[in-house]
N, C-alpha and C positions, 0 to 999 in steps of 0.2 A: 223647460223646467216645469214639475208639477209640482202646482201648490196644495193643500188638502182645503177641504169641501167647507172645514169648519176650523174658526180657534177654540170652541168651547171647552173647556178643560174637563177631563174628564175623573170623577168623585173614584178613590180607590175602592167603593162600594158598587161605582158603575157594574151593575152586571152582564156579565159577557155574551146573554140574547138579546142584548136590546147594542145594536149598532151605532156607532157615533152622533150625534145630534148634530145634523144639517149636512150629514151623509143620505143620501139615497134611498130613498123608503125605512128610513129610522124610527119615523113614528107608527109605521106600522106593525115594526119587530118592537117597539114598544107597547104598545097595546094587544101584542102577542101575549107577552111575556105579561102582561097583567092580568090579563085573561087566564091564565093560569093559576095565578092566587085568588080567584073571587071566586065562589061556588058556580058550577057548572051554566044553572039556570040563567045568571046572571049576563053569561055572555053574548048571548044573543039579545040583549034589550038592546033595542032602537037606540035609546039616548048614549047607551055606552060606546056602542060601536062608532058611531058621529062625532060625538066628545071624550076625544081620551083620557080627557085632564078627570071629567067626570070620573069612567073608571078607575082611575089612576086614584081620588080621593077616594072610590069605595076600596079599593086595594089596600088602601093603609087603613081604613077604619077595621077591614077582616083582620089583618096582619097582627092589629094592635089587641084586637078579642083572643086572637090564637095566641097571643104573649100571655096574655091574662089569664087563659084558661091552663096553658103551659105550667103558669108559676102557680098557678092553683092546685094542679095536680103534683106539683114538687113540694109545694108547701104542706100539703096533708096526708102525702103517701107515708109516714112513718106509722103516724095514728091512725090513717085509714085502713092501709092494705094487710095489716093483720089480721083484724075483723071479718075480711073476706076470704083467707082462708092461704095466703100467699106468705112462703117460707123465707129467711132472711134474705138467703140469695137472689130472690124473685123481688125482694124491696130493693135492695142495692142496684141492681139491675136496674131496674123500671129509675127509682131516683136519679141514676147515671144519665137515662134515655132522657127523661124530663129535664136536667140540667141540658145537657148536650142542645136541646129541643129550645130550650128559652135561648140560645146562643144564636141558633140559627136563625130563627126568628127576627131577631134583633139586628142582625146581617140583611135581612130581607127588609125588613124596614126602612133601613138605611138605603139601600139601593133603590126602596119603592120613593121613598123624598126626593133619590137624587133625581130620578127618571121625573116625575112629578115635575119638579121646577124646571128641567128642561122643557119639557110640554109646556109650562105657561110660560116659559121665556120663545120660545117659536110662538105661542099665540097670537103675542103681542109687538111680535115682526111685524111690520106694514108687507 
């Protein structure tokens, strides 16, 4: 009989590059996958690569600025993007992209908490 590696249950926000928690090189496909949302420079610092949980909190801190900058360009593209010379179609558009944009976000955040507390729940395994 095989049993699996882990009971951790996994968050329907689990995203699908970061592998099971307490499967097999999981924290490493996790700190992949976080390395991806943090700006490029970021990935190579010493402390990140070491401490994932580290990265993992700058991950949400980016995630949480690109919401906020998201809902900012949603919230003043009606007044703004006239001014700059951009036709109704070309608002509707971009509002749609920036809606769509705060959605996803939001999705990744969620998945950057789930991943996040698994990481400090393995830390704190003896």
């Amino acid at each position: 009989m095989i049993m699996p590696l882990t009971t951790t249950r996994i968050s329907p926000d689990w995203p699908c590059q970061v592998k099971t928690p307490g499967s097999y090189d999981w924290e490493r496909s996790a700190a992949k996958w976080l390395r991806e949302l943090v700006p490029t420079r970021y990935a190579g610092y010493p402390a990140f690569v070491r401490h994932p949980v580290l990265l993992a909190r700058h991950a949400h801190l980016q995630v949480q600025n690109e919401i906020r900058v998201a809902r900012t360009a949603l919230q003043t593209a009606r007044a703004d993007l006239p001014g700059l010379g951009l036709h109704e179609g070309a608002i509707e558009h971009a509002i749609k992209l920036y809606a769509a944009e705060v959605m996803q976000l939001q999705h990744i955040a969620r998945s950057v908490r789930a991943v996040t507390q698994a990481l400090v729940e393995a830390n704190r395994q003896p």
